[in-house]
N, C-alpha and C positions, 0 to 999 in steps of 0.2 A: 609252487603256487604262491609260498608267502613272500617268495623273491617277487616272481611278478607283481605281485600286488602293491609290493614297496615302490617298485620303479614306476606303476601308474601313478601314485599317490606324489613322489615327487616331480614328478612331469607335469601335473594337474598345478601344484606348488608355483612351478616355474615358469609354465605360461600364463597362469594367473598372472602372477606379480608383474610377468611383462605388460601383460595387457592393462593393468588399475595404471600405469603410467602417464602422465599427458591429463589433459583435459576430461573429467569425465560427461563432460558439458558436448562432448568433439562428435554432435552427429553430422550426418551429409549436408554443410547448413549453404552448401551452393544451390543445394534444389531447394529446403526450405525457408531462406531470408528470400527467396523468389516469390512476392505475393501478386496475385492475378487483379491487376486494374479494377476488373471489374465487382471485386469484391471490396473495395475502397468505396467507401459513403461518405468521408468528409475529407474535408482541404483546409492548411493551415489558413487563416484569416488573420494573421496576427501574430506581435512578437515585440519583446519587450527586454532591454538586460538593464536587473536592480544593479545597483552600486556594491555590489557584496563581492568578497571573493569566494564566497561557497555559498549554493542556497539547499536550503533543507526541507523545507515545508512552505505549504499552500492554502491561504481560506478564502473563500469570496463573500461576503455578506448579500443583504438582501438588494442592495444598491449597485453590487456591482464593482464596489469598493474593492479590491485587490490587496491582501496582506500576504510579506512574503519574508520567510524566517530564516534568518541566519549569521552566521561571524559575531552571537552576541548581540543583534540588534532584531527589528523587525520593522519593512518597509511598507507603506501605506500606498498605493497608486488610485487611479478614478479607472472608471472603464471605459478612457479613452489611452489607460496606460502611461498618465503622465503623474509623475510623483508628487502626493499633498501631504506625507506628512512620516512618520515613524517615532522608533522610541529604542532607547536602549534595555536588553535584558542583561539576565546576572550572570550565565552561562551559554554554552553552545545550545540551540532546541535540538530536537530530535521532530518532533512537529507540534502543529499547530490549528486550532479549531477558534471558532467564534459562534456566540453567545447568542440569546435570545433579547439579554440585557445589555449588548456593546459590550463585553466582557469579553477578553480577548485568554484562551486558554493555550498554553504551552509545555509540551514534556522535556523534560526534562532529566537525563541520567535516570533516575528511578521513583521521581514526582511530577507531580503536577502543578505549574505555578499561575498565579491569575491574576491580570490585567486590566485597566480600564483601556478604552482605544487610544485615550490619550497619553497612556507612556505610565501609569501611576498604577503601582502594582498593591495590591487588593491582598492576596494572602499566597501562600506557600501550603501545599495540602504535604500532609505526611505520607511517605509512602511505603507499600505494602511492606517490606523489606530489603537489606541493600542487596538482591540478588536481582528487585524491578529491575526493568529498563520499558518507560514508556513511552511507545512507537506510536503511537493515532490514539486520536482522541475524537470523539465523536458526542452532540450536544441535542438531547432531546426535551425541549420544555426546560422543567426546572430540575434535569439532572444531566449527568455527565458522566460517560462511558471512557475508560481509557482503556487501552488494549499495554497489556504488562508483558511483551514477550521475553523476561527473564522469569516469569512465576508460571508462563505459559494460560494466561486466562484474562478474562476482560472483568476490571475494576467499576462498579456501578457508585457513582456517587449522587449525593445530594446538591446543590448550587454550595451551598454554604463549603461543600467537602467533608463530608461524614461520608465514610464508607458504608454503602447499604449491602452489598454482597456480590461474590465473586462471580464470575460467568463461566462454564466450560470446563470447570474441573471435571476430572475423569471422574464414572460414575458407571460403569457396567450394569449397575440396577437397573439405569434411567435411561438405558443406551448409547452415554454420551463416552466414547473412545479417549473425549481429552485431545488438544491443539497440536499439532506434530511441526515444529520451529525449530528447522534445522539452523537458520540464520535469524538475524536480527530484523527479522521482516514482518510486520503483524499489522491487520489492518483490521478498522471496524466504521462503519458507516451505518445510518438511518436511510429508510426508503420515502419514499411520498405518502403512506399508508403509518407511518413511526415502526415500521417492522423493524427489527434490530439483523442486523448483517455482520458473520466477521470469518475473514478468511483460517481457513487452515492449510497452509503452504503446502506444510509434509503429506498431506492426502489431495493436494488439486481440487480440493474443494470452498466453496463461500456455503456457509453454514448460517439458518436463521435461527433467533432465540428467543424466546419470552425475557420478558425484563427481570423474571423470577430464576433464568437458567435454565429452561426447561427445550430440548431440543424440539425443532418444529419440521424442519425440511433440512435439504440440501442439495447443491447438484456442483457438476463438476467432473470430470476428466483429466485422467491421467492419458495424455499422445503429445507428439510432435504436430500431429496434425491441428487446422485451424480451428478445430469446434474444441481442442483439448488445452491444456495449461503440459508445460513440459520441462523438464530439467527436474532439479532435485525438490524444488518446495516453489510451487506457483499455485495462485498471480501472487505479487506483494502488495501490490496496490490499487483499488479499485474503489471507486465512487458509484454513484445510483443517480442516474438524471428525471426531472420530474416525470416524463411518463413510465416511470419503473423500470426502464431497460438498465442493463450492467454496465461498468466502463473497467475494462482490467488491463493492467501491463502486467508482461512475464520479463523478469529480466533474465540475460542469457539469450534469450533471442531477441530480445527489446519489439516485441508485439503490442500495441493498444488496440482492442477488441470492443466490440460491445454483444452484449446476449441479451434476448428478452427476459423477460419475469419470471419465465420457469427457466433460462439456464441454458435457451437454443441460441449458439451462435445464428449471428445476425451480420455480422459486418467487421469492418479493419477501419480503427481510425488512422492510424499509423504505423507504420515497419519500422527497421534499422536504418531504409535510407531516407525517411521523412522522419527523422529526426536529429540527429547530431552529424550523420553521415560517419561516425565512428563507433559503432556497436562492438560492447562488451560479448563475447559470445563465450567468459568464462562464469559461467554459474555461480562458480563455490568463492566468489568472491565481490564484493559489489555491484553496482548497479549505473546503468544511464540516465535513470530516471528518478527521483529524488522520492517525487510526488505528485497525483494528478489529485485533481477535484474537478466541480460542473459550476456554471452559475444559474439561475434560474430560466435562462433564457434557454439552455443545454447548450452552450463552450463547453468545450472539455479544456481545462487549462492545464498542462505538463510541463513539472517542472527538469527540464534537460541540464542534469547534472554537468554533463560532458562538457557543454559549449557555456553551460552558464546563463541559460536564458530560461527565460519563461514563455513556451506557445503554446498560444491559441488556435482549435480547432472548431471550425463548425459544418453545420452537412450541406452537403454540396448541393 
């Protein structure tokens, strides 16, 4: 019996380890990069390539104005997508938000540095410690949410950059599980109501929060299927258009979606081949899409890593 038992145990061993091989990203994706016409609600309208040779990050202000971050610099366009202006930064961004005040805000390695529109930088905030790394930033009133996916939690600051307090830490008392970041992908956004929003990759969920930290909702699906988020930590990046509905991309299968206000899919703005026509379909390693955001009018603007452009989408 304890022979047999040995010869299971290394057989279980060995086709394991055949099997972790290869892509763990590798499902049937001939049937589901297949998305059905009829669940498409928007068409691109639009398209524009910055002078960069990498772009990282997306804001639109309230004009319609177009900032667009990268190689060290950040590009100004109008919203007819014709270039009026830019400025140099100090480092590579990671992204980038805009102000209430033309305050143009950028992450940076493990801070956050801050802008006038005109190129004329303002301050350098300290950041949590050198383990930060901050992915989205998001601007409510006169404060300012970074999302630190090296600390695993969202950074609340003051305009000035006082830290007021951390978002998300695990807390089993308060039911809060703590952010599950398997990769460098963390994202936090405001709604039309100022509800605060911020994904949790590792559990397929967008999580709401009091400004105090205090868990409020959640929704979210772990599937391959269209109403779910799939692979190892989705979406990475999602915005909120003024009438409350979601906008999420999953990279790995390069899907942009949108769900209503409690979290029901609703629609596809985009596939793998309405956008680069070259989809990433390895999970455990970057991305096609940089960054999306909305502009007041609801564009959905994506920024397509792959090809290097910036599209516009709106509903059909």
């Amino acid at each position: 019996m304890l022979l047999a038992v040995l010869i299971l145990i290394f057989r279980d061993l060995y086709t394991s380890s055949n099997t972790r091989q290869g892509n763990p990203c590798d499902y049937n994706l001939d049937k589901i990069k297949k998305i059905d016409s009829s669940l498409i609600c928007y068409k691109e309208i639009g398209q524009f390539k910055p002078s960069l040779s990498k772009l990282y990050g997306i804001a639109v202000d309230s004009a319609s104005n177009i900032f667009v971050a990268g190689d060290k610099e950040v590009l100004v366009f109008s919203k007819e997508h014709k270039k009026t202006g830019g400025f140099q930064i100090d480092s590579i961004p990671n992204c980038i938000a805009l102000g209430n005040h033309k305050d143009v805000y950028i992450g940076i390695a493990n801070h956050v540095e801050v802008y006038e529109s005109n190129g004329k930088k303002i301050n350098r905030w300290k950041g949590l410690n050198n383990k930060g790394y901050i992915t989205s930033i998001a601007v409510n009133g006169n404060e300012v949410y970074a999302a630190d996916a090296g600390n695993r939690v969202v950074l609340r600051y003051t305009r000035e950059g006082s830290l007021l307090n951390q978002i998300g830490k695990k807390d089993p008392t308060k039911g809060i599980g703590g952010f599950i970041i398997p990769s460098m992908y963390f994202d936090v956004a405001f709604g039309a109501d100022n509800d605060l929003w911020i994904a949790n990759p590792g559990k397929h969920t967008l999580e709401n929060y009091s400004k105090d930290g205090e868990l409020i909702s959640s929704w979210g699906i772990a599937s391959m299927q269209m109403e779910g988020f799939a692979g190892c930590c989705n979406p990475v990046h999602f915005s909120i258009l003024p009438d409350g509905y979601f906008v999420t991309y999953e990279k790995g299968l390069d899907r942009i979606k949108t769900y209503n206000q409690t979290g029901k899919f609703a629609c596809v703005v985009a596939g793998p081949n309405g956008l680069s026509n070259k989809p990433n379909y390895n999970c455990t390693y970057g991305t096609s899409v940089n960054d999306i955001t909305i502009d007041y009018q609801g564009s959905v603007y994506v920024v397509d890593a792959l090809s290097n452009l910036v599209r516009v989408y709106g509903k059909k």
